[in-house]
C-alpha positions in Angstrom: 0.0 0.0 0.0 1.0 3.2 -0.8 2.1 6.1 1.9 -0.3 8.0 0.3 -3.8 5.8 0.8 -5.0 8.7 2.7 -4.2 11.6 0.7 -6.7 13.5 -1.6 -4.7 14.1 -4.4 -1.8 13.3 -6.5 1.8 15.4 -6.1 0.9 18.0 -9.1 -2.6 18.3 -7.9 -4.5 19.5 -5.0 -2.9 17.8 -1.9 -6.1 18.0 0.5 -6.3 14.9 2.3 -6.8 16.0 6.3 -6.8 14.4 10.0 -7.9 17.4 12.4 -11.5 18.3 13.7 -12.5 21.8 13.3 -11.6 22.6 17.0 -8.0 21.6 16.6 -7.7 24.1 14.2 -9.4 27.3 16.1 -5.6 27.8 18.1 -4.5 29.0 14.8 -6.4 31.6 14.4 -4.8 34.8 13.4 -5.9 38.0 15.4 -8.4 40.4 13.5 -6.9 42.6 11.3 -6.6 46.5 11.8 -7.0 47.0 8.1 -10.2 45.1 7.8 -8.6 42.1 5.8 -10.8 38.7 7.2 -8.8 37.0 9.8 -9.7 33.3 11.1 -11.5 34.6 13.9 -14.1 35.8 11.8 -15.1 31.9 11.0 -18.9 30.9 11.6 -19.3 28.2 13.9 -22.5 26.0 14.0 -23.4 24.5 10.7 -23.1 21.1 9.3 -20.6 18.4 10.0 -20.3 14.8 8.6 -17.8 12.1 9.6 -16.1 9.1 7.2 -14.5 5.6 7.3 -11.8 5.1 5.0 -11.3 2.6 2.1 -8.8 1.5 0.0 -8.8 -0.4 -2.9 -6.2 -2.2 -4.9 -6.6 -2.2 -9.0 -4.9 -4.4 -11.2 -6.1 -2.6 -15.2 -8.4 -0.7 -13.3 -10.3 -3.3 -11.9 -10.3 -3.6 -8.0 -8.0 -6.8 -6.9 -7.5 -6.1 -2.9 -10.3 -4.2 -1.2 -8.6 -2.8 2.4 -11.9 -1.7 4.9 -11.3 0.5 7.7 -8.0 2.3 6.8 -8.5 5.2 8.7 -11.4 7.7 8.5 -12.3 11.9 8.1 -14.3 14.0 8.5 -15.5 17.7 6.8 -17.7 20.7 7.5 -19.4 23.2 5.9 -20.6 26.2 8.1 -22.0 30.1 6.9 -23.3 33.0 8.6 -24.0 36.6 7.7 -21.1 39.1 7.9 -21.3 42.5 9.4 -21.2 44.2 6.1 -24.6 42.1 5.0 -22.8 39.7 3.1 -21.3 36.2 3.8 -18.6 34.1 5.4 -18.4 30.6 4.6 -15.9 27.8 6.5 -15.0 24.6 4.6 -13.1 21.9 6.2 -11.7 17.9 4.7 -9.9 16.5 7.5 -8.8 12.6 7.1 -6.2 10.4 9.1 -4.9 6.6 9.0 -5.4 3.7 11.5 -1.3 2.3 11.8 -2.7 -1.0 12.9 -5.1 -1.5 9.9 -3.1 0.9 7.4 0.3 -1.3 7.9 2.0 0.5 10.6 1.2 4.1 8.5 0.3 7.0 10.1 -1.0 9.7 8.5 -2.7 12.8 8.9 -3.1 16.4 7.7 -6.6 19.0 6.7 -7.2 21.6 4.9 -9.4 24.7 6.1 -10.7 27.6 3.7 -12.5 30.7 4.7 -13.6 33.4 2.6 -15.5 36.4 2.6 -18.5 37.9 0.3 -20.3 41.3 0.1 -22.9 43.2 -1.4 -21.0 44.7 -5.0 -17.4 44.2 -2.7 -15.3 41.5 -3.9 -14.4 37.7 -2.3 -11.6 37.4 0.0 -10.5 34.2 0.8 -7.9 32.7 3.8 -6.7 28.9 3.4 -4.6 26.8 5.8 -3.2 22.9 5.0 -1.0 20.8 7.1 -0.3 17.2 6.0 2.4 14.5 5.9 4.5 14.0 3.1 4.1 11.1 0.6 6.7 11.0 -1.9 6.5 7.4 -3.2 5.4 7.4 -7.1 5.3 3.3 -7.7 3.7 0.6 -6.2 7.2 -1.3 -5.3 8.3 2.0 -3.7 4.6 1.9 -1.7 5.2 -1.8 -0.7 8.8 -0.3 0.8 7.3 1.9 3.2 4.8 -0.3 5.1 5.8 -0.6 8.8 8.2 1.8 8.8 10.7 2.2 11.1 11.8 6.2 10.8 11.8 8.1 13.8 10.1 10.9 12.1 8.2 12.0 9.1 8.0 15.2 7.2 5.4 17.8 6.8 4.3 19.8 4.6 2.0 23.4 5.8 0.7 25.9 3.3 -0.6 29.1 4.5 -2.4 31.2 1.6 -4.6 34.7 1.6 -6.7 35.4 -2.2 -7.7 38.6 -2.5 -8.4 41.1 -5.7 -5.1 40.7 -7.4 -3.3 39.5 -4.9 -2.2 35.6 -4.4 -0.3 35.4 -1.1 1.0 31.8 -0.5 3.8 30.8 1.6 4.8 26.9 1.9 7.5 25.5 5.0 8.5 21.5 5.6 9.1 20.6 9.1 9.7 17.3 10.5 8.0 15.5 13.7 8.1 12.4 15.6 6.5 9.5 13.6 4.6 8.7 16.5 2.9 12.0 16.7 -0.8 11.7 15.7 -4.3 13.7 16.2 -4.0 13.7 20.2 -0.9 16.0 18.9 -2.5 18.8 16.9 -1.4 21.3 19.1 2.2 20.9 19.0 1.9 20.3 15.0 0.2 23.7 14.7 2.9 25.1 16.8 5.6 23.7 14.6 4.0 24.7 11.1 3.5 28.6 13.0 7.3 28.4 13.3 8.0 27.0 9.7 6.2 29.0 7.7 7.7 32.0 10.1 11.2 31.3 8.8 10.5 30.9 5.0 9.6 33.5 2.3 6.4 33.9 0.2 6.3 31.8 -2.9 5.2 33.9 -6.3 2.6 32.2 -8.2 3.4 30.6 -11.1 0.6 32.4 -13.0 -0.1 36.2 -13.9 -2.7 36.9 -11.3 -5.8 38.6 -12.8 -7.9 41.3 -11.0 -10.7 39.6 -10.2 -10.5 37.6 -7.2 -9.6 33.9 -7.2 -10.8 31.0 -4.6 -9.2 27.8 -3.0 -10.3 24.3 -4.0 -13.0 24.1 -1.3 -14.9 27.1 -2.1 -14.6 26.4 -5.9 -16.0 23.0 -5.3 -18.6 24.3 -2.8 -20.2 26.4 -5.2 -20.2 23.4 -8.2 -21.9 21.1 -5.7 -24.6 23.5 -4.9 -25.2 24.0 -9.0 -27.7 22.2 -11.2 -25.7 22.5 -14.5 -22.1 21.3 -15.6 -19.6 23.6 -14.3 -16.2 24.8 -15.5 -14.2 27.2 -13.2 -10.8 27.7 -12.0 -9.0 27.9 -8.6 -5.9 28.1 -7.0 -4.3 26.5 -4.6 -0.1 26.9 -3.1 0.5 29.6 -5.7 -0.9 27.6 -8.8 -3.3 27.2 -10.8 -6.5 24.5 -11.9 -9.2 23.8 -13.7 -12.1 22.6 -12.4 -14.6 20.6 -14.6 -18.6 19.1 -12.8 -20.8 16.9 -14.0 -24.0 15.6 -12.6 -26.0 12.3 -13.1 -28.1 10.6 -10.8 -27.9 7.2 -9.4 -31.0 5.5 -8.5 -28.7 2.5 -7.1 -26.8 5.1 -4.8 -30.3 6.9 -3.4 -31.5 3.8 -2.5 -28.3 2.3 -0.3 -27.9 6.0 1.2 -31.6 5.6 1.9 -31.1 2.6 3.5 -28.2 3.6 6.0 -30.5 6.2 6.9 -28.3 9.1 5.2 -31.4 10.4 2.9 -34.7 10.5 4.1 -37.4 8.8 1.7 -38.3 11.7 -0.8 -34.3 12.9 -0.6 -32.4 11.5 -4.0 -28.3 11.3 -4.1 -27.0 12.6 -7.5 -23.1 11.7 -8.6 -20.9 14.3 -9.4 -17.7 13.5 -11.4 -14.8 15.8 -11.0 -12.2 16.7 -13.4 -9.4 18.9 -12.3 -5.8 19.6 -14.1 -2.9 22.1 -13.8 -3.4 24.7 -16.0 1.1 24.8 -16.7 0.6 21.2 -17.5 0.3 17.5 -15.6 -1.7 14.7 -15.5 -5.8 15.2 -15.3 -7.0 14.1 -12.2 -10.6 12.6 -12.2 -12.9 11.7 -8.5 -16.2 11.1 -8.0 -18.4 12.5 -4.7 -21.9 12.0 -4.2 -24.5 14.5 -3.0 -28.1 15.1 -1.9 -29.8 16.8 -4.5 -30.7 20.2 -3.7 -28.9 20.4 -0.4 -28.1 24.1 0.5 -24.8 22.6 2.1 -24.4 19.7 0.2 -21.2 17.6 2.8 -20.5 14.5 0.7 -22.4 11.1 1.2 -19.0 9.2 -0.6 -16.1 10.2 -1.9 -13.7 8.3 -4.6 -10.6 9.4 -5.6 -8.0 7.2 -7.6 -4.6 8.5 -6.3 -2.6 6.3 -8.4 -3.2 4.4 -11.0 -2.9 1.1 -8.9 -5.0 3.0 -5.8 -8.6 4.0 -5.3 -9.5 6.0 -2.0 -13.0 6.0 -0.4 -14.5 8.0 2.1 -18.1 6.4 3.3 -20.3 9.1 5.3 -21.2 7.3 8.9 -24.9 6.6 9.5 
């Protein structure tokens, strides 16, 4: 198996996979800003939340050889509230983490956390915060290498990003941490990625950044969820930037197990969304699948699928 079963994305995409519940995140809240710019502590509590078990499949030609339950599990959020200007603040989360025992001897963890900002004829400002373990194998032999690993400690990887009118502020810091070191230690990794990504310099995006705002991954998605028609859009995310592509279909087979499970009530229908996202500089398309109630005003995924490799699909089950 792969060091990266529980990671979102593959190493020129998005890298959201995630392992911390909102309130682990709330010590890194930045202090309100004296120019007005949204600050963490402007984040909306209440809303919705939703929590996952992990999957993993193995594919041999794209057909699933080795199913692996129980990996590890996630969990995401979706919350909104008015702003004191009269328009909108929405807080995304994804937050995911591995089981050593069932996910041989691999520990991983890491989220992502968006925030942005909307008002009445004022344009979106957006804040975005990752933290997650490194994954650097690229082959399947090089996956079956680091099962039960024996290193001390691992590497991490935090991303700290602000979107605004014209402006793409991202800075990116590596740190390392004991191997050991799991969700019971979010506080001391938060600590450590506050010192990181203290000591290192912005990075410049790699795109010429346009006047009109641009949003995270999160956001972008959000908004594609909530739409009836096939969307096209872009985003960026660590100083670069993607295309988003949506398309929906519904699945009567899907309604009725999600029905079942007690996850849609009887007149609720699920409706399959397939994702298509790419660098726009170039790399490989990167396709995943999430399934939604239809017409949900904050539509939290029922399942998730995401093949991360060509050899690896990951799924995230919603819990009854």
């Amino acid at each position: 198996m792969n060091l990266s079963v529980l990671k979102f994305t593959r190493r020129h995409c998005i890298r959201i996979f995630a392992a911390a519940i909102a309130a682990g995140l709330s010590s890194f809240a930045d202090s309100a800003s004296a120019d007005g710019r949204l600050a963490w502590t402007a984040a909306p509590s209440g809303g919705r939340d939703r929590r996952y078990r992990a999957h993993a499949q193995i594919l041999v030609l794209s057909v699933p050889l080795v199913r692996w339950p129980n990996v590890g599990g996630g969990s995401s959020a979706w919350r909104e509230a008015q702003a004191p200007d009269s328009g909108s603040l929405r807080l995304l989360e994804f937050a995911g983490f591995s089981t050593p025992a069932r996910a041989g001897g691999l520990n991983r963890l890491g989220f992502i956390r968006e925030l942005s900002r909307t008002a009445p004829d004022a344009p979106l400002e957006s804040l975005y915060f990752g933290l997650m373990t490194a994954s650097p194998e690229e082959t399947a032999e090089e996956a079956r290498k680091a099962l039960n690993p024996t290193a001390k400690e691992v590497t991490y990887t935090a991303i700290d990003g602000r979107l605004a009118p014209g402006e793409v502020d991202t800075v990116v810091a590596h740190f390392s941490a004991p191997a050991a070191w799991s969700m019971g230690n979010r506080t001391e990794l938060l600590e450590d990625s506050r010192r990181a990504l203290s000591s290192v310099s912005p990075r410049p995006p790699d795109f010429s950044v346009p006047k009109a705002p641009l949003r995270p991954f999160l956001q972008t998605l959000a908004d594609g969820l909530r739409s009836t028609t096939p969307q096209d859009a872009q985003f960026t995310y660590a100083g670069r930037l993607y295309d988003l592509s949506l398309q929906r279909s519904e699945d009567s087979k899907a309604t009725s197990n999600f029905r079942s499970r007690g996850l849609l009530s009887a007149n609720a229908r699920a409706v399959r969304v397939g994702g298509r996202l790419r660098r726009i500089s170039g790399g490989k398309e990167t396709n995943f699948r999430v399934w939604i109630e239809d017409g949900a005003a904050e539509p939290l995924p029922l399942r998730i699928e995401y093949q991360a490799r060509s050899y690896l699909r990951l799924i995230f089950e919603a819990e009854g």
